[in-house]
Every structure is written in C-alpha cells, then in structure tokens.
C-alpha positions, 0 to 999 in steps of 0.5 A, a space after each residue: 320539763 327538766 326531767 323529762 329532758 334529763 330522762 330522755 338524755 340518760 336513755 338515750 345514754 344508755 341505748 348508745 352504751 348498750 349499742 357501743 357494748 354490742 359491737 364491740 363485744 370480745 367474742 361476736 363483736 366482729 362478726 356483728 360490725 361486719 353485718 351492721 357494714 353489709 347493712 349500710 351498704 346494702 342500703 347506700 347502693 338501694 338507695 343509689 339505684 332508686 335515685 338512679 331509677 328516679 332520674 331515668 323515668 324523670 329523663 324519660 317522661 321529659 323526652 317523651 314530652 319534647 317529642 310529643 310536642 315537636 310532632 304537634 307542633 310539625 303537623 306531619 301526617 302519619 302514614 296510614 298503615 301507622 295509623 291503623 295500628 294505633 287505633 288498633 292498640 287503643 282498642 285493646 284499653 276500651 273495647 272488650 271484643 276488638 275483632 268485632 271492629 273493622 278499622 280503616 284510614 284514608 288521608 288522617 281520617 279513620 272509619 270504625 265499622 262493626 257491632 258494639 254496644 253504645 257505651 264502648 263504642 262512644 268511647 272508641 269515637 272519644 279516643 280514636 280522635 285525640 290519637 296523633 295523626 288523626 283528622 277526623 272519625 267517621 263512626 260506623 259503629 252499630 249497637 248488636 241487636 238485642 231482644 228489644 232492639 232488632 237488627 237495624 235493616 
C-alpha cells in the first residue's frame, strides 16, 4: 500500500513538473499561458451561460405552472374561437390528415365531425377533453369506409 501511494505522489510529481515546465518555457511559454487563460475563460462563461439558460427554463416552467393553476382554479371560460384554435393545434400532435376534421365549439363544448380511423380519433376525443376551457365532447368522428366496412348510411 505504501508503494502504491508513493508511486502515485511522485507521478503525480512529475506530471506537475512537466506541466510547470511547459507553461513556463522561455520561447513558447507565453503563448501557451495565454491560450490555457482563453480556455478557462472560455469555459467560465459556457458555464455561466448554461447556469443562466438553467435558471430561466427553471423560471419559466414554474410561472407556466402558477398560470396554469390560477386558470383551473378561476374556471374562467374561453372564448369559443380560442377554443377551436386549441383544439386545432392538438390535432397537429394526433391525427395525420387534420383537414379531415371539422371542429366547432358552443358554450365549452366541442363537436368533432369527420372521417378518421378508430385509433386517431379515440385519441382525438382523449385530448380535446383535458384542453382548458373544455366542458365536454360531442364525437362525431366516423372511421372511412374500407373494403370490409361500407360507408355507414
């Protein structure tokens, strides 16, 4: 154990020595100091600015929290048009072909018209109803006729 501890003191030893020799060389010593000062400098302000970017998104997600829960909390309604519009962006994240679908909203309640396969529009249904502002879902929503299941009349 000894020896291994007083190997590792005297490589260690000479690392630093070799280390104090490089930087202080006569003829490129400057030059290397001054890159090694670029380096640590570099690093300090990535370093800063990654703290920094930290703090804001941490800022950020909690004031998005607060609002969202001051709105749950007031129940306020959302406009109709607002509400379309949401239900529209959902849309983008589930369904492929979102033309498809007709989207209208009365008083918090939403109607979804169209053709999509079972899965999509399930899946529609799901999300539409955990959007703010929405009192309820009224799922018009049709599976397109296939070969094995003709058009419902």
């Amino acid at each position: 154990m000894l020896r291994k501890t007083t190997a590792l003191i005297a490589g260690l030893g000479t690392a630093l020595g070799a280390g104090v020799m490089y930087l202080l060389d006569p003829d490129k010593g400057r030059r290397r100091r001054a890159l090694l000062g670029d380096k640590l400098s570099k690093a300090g302000r990535t370093a800063r600015d990654q703290v920094a970017g930290t703090a804001r998104d941490a800022g950020n997600r909690a004031r998005g929290l607060l609002h969202e829960t001051r709105a749950r909390r007031a129940g306020d309604e959302v406009p109709d048009d607002v509400l379309v519009d949401r239900v529209r962006s959902a849309m983008g994240h589930v369904v492929d072909h979102p033309g498809e679908v007709t989207v209208t909203a009365l008083g918090g309640r939403v109607t979804l018209a169209g053709n999509l396969g079972d899965e999509e529009a399930e899946e529609l249904a799901r999300r539409v109803a955990k959007l703010p502002g929405v009192m309820g879902v009224e799922n018009r929503l049709n599976a397109p006729p296939t070969p094995d299941r003709p058009a419902a009349s």
